[in-house]
C-alpha positions in Angstrom: 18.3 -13.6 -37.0 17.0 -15.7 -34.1 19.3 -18.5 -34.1 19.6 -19.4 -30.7 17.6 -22.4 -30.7 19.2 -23.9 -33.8 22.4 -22.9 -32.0 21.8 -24.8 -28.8 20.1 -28.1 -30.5 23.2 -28.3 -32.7 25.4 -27.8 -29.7 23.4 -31.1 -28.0 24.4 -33.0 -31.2 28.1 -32.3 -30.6 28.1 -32.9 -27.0 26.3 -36.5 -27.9 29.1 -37.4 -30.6 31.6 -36.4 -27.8 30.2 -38.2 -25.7 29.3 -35.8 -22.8 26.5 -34.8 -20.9 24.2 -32.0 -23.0 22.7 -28.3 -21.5 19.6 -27.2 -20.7 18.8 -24.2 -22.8 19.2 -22.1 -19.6 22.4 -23.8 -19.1 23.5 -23.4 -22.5 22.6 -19.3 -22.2 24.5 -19.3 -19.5 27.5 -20.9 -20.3 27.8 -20.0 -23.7 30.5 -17.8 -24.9 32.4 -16.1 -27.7 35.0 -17.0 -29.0 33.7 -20.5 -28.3 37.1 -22.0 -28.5 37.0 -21.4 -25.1 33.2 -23.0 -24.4 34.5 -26.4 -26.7 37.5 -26.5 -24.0 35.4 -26.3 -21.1 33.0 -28.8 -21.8 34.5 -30.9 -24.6 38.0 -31.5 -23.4 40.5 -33.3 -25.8 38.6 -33.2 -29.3 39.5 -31.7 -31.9 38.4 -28.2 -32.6 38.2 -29.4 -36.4 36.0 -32.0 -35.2 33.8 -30.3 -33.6 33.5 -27.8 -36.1 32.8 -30.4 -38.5 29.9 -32.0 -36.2 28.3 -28.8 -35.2 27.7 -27.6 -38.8 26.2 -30.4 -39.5 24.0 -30.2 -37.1 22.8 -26.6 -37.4 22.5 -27.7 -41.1 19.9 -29.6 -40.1 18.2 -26.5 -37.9 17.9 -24.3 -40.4 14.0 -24.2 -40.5 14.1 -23.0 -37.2 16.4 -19.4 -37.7 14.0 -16.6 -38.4 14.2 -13.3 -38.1 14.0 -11.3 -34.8 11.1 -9.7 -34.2 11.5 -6.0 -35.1 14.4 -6.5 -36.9 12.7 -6.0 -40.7 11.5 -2.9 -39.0 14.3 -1.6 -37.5 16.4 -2.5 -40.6 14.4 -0.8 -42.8 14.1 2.5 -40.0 18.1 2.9 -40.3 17.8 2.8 -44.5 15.6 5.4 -44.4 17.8 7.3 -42.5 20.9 7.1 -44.5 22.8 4.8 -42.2 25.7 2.6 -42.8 25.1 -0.8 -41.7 27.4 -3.9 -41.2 27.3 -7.4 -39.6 30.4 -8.5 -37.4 29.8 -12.3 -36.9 30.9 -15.7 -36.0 28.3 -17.7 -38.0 30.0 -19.7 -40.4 29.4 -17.7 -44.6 27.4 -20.4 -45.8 24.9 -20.5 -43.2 24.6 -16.6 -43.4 24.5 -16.9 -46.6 21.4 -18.9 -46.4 19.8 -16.5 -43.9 20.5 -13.9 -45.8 18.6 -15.4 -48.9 15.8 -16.5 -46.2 15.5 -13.0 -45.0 16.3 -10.5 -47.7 18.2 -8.5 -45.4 21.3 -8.4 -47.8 20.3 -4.8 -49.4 20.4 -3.1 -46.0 24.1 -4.3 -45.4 27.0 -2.4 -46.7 29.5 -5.6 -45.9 29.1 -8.4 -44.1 31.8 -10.2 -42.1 31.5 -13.5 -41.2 32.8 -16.6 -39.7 34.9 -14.4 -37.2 36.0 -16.6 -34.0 37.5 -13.5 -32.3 35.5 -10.1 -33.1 38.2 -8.5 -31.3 41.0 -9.1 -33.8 38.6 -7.4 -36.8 36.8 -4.7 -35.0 39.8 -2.0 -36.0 40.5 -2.8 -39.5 36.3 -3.0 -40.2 37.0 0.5 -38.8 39.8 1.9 -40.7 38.6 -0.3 -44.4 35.3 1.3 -44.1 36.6 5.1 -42.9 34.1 4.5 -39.8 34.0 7.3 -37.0 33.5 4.9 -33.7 32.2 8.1 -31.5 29.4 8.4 -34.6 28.4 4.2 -34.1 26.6 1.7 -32.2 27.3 -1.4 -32.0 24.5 -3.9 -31.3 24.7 -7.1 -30.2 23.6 -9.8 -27.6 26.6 -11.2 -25.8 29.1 -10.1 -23.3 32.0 -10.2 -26.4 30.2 -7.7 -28.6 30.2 -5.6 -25.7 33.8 -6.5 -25.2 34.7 -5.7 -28.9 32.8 -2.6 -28.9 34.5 -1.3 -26.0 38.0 -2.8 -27.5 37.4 -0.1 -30.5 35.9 2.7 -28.4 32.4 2.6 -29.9 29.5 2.6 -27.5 28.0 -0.5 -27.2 23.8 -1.1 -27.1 22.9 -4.5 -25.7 19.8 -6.4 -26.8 18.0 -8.8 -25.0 16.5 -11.0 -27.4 19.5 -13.6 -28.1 22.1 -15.4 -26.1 22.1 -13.8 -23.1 20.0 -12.0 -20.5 20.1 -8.9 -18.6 22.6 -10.1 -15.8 25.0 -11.3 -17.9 24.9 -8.0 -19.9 25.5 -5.4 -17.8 28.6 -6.9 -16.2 29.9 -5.8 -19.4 28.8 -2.0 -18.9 26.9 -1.5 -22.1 26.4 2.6 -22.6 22.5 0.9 -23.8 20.6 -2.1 -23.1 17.5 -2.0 -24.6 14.6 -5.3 -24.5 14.5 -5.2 -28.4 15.2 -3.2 -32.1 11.9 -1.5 -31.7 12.8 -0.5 -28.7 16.2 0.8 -30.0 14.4 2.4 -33.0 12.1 4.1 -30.5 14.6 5.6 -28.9 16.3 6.6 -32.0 13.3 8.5 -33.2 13.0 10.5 -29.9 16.2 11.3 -29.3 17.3 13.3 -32.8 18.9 9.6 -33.9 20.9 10.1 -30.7 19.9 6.7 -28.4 22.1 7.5 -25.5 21.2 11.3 -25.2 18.7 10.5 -22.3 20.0 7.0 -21.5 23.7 6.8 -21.1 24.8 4.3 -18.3 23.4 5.2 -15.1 19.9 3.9 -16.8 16.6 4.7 -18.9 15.1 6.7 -16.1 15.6 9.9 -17.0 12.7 9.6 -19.9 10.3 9.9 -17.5 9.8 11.5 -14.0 7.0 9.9 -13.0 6.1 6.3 -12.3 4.8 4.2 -15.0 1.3 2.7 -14.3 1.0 -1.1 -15.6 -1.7 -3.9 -14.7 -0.7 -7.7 -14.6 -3.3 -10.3 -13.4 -2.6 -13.3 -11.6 -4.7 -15.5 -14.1 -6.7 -18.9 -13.1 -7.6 -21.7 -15.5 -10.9 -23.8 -15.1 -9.1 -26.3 -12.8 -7.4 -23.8 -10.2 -3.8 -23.8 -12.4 -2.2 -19.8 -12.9 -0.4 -18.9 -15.5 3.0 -17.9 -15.7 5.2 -16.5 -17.9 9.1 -16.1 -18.0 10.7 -12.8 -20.4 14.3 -11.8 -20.9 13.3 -8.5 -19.3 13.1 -10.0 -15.4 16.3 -11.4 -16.0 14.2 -14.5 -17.2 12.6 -15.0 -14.2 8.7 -16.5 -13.8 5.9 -13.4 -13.5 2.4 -12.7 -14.3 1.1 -11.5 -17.9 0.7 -7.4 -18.1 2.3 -3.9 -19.3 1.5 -0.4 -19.2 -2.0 1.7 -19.0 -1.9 3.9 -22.1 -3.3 7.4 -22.0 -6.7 7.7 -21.8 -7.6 4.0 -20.7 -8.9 2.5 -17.5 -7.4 0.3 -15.9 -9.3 -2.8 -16.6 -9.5 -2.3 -19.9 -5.7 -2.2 -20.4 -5.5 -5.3 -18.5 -7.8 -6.9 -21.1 -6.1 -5.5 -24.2 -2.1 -6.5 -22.2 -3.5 -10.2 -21.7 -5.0 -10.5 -24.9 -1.7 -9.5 -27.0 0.8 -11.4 -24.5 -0.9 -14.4 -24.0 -3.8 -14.3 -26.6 -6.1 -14.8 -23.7 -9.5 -13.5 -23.3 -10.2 -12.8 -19.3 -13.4 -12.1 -17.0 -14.1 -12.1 -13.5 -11.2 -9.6 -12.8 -10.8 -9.1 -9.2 -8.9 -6.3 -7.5 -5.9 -7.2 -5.5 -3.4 -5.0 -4.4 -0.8 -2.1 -6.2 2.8 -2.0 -5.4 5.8 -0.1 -5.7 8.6 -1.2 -7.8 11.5 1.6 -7.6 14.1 0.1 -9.3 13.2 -4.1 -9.4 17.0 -5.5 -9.4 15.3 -8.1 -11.7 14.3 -5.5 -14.1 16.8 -5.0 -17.5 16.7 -1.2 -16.4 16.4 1.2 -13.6 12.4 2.1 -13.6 10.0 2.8 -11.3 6.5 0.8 -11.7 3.3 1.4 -9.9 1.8 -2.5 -10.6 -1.7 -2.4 -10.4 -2.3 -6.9 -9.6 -5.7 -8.4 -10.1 -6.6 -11.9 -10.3 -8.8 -12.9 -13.3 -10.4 -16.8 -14.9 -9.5 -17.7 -18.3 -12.7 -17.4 -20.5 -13.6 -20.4 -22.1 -12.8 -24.6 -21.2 -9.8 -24.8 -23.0 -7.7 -22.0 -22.4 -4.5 -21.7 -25.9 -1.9 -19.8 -24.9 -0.2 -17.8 -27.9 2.5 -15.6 -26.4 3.9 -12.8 -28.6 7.7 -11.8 -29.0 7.9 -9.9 -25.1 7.5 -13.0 -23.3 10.1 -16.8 -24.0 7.8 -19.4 -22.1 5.1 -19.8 -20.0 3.9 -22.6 -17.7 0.3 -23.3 -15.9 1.2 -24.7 -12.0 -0.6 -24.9 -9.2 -0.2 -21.7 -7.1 2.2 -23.8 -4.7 4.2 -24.9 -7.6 4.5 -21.3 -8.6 5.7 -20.0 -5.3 8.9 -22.5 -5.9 10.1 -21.4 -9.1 12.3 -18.3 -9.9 9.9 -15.5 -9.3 10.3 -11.8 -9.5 9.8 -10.6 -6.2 6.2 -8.4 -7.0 5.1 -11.9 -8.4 5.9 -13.6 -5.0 4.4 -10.9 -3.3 1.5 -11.1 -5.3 1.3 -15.0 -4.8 1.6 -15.1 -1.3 -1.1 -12.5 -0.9 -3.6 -14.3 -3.0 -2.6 -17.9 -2.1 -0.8 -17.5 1.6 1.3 -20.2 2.7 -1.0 -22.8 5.0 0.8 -24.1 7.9 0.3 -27.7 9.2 -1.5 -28.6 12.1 2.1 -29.4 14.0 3.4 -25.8 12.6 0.4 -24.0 13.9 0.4 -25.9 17.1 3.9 -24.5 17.4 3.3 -21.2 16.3 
């Protein structure tokens, strides 16, 4: 379940009742942790764990209408019934409120046994293990934080990262996850093409041995009526600002992928494409995995006067600047590039005098 929203808007409510200073969802991804005991301690010194407990679940209470399944997860849930595997959840969330999410979801039949309200995963890991007569070199454990990694590791099971939840790619891979994977789909993909065996072709070193070839994509550097561009920010470049785009599929020019790619990320229809430039991107440090991208850039105008953004589950936010404005925010580097080729950098009169 995506809960990280609820998560971090009840977290505000403590902080307020404490009295301190609340986070920024990107400060709150970034300083979030498991076991939180020791996230309370750091920025809510001298209260009551209790307390805090007491305010918090009151608060996500109140969030409740927010927590929703993650995309691909009915899917992928459904994928590992069909294939006869044992599934089980490992979480902190306190039993009522997974209780609830349960209900909201109907995920309960695909779980063997749930464990919940767990501070420390740690200390439960083993006897999960030994209760349930579970082989750990014959399981994955999935989660999104640096202590399912940890807890994996702690009980010698491999451990696949996922992307969409509390922490991004960065973060992760300090950890050394044997996967890290954007989403479940992508997980179940590589399940289905690897006998049921993820980490056949991707073990730590990376992803790139699927393929020896560079992957063609298209992104476009997209305009609005008014001169604004449109970016976008997605887990998978480390939640940094880029353009909208994603790969050609077989058979398909170029263009045309760059329609359909817009159209399903952003809901956008485009026109008066323009070529640009294409670059290589061997390994982007920004990128989730090792890859190697041929990016195919175009600029293109929004069709229509009032241009609705609808972004679907690849991308978290998206922002329209002016192309100055963009060139200060976090960008991947092919974005910048990109940027400063379409919009170069104007110096003033003293500067070119200078120069």
């Amino acid at each position: 379940m995506d809960d990280l929203p609820a998560v971090w808007k009840a977290t505000c409510r403590v902080f307020e009742r404490a009295g301190v200073a609340t986070l920024s969802l990107d400060d709150f991804r970034a300083h979030f942790e498991l076991p939180f005991i020791g996230f309370y301690e750091s920025h809510v010194p001298g209260v009551p764990i209790e307390q805090l407990e007491a305010w918090f679940h009151e608060a996500f209470s109140a969030e409740q209408d927010s927590v929703k399944p993650l995309a691909h997860a009915p899917q992928f849930l459904e994928f590992c019934r069909s294939k006869g595997l044992r599934c089980f959840v490992l979480s902190a969330i306190h039993p009522k409120h997974f209780a609830l999410h349960l209900s909201k979801s109907g995920f309960a039949p695909y779980f063997e046994a749930t464990y919940t309200g767990i501070w420390d995963k740690r200390k439960e890991i083993h006897q999960l293990i030994t209760r349930h007569g579970i082989d750990p070199a014959q399981t994955l454990y999935i989660g999104d934080m640096e202590h399912d990694v940890e807890t994996a590791h702690h009980a010698a099971i491999p451990a696949c990262a996922v992307l969409t939840g509390f922490k991004g790619p960065e973060a992760l891979k300090q950890t050394n996850p044997e996967l890290l994977v954007e989403h479940l789909g992508e997980l179940q993909t590589l399940m289905e093409n690897t006998c049921m065996d993820p980490l056949a072709e991707t073990n730590h070193a990376s992803h790139a041995a699927q393929s020896p070839f560079p992957i063609p994509t298209v992104g476009a550097l997209i305009h609005d009526q008014v001169g604004n561009v449109l970016m976008v920010r997605t887990h998978k470049w480390s939640d940094k600002w880029g353009i909208p785009g994603g790969k050609i599929q077989r058979g398909e020019a170029s263009e045309e992928a760059l329609r359909r790619e817009i159209m399903e990320e952003t809901g956008l229809a485009i026109e008066n494409i323009a070529w640009v430039m294409v670059q290589d991107a061997i390994n982007p440090p920004e990128f989730y995995r090792k890859a190697h991208f041929l990016l195919l850039n175009y600029t293109a105008q929004c069709a229509g006067d009032q241009p609705g953004v609808r972004l679907n589950e690849e991308a978290q936010a998206y922002c329209w600047v002016t192309p100055q404005e963009a060139k200060k925010m976090d960008l991947n580097q092919a974005t910048r590039r990109l940027l400063e080729t379409t919009h170069p950098t104007t110096k003033t009169s003293k500067e070119a005098t200078h120069a």
